[in-house]
C-alpha positions in Angstrom: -150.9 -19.2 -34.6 -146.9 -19.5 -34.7 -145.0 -19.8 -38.1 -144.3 -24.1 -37.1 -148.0 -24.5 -36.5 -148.8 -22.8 -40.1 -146.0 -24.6 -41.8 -147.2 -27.8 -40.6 -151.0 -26.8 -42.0 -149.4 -25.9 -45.0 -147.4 -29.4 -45.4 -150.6 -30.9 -44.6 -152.7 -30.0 -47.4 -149.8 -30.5 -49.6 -148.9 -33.9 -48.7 -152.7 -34.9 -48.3 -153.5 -33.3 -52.0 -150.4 -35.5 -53.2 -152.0 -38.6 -51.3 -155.4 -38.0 -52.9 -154.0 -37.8 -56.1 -152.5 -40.7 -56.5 -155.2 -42.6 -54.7 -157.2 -41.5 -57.4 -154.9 -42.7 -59.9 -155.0 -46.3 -58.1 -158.2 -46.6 -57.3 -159.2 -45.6 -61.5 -156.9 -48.8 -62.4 -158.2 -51.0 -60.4 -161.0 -50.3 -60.9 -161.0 -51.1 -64.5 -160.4 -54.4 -63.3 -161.9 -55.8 -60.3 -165.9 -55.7 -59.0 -166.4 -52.6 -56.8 -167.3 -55.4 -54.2 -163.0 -56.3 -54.4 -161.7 -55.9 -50.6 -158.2 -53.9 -52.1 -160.6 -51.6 -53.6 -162.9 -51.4 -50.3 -159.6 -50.5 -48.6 -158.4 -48.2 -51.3 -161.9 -46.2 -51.0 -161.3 -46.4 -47.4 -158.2 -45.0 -46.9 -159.5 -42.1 -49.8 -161.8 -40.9 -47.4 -159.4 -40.5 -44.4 -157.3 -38.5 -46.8 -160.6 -36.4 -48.0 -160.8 -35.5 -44.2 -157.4 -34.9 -43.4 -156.8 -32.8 -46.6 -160.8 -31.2 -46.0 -159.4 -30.4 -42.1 -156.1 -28.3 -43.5 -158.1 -26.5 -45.8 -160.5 -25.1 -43.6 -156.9 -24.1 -41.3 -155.5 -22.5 -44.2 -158.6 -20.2 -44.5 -158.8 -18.9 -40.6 -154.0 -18.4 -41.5 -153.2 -15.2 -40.6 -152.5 -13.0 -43.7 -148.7 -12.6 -42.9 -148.9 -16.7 -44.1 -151.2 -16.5 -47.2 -149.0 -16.2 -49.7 -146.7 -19.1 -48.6 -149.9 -20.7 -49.0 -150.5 -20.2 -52.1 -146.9 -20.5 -53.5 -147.4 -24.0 -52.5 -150.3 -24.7 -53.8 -149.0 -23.3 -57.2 -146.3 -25.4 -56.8 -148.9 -28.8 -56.9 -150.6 -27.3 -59.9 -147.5 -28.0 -61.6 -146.9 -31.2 -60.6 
């Protein structure tokens, strides 16, 4: 695995955790006010789930990274716990 190929997984499950984030805070408004039935929120849920995969798929990269790469990992995911 070359360093560009783990700093891309890396940049992956950040930006996909960002994504998912604030889908989630989207999808909570509006649902609050339209029928789960609403097409927006059909969509919303839809493109939730391709997130969940894409964000599911760099996680399970990060955990076969070799070790040399771990902790750049986790700095970055530190970094989103502070966000």
């Amino acid at each position: 695995m070359t360093q560009q190929t783990v700093l891309a997984i890396i940049q992956k499950y950040v930006s996909t955790t960002k994504a998912l984030r604030a889908n989630t805070a989207m999808f909570t408004a509006m649902l609050a006010e339209r029928s789960v039935q609403d097409e927006a929120l059909q969509r919303l849920w839809q493109e939730r789930d391709e997130l969940y995969d894409q964000w599911y798929n760099a996680a399970v990269c990060l955990r076969g990274m070799p070790e040399e790469y771990a902790a750049l990992a986790i700095y970055e995911m530190e970094q989103l716990q502070d966000m």
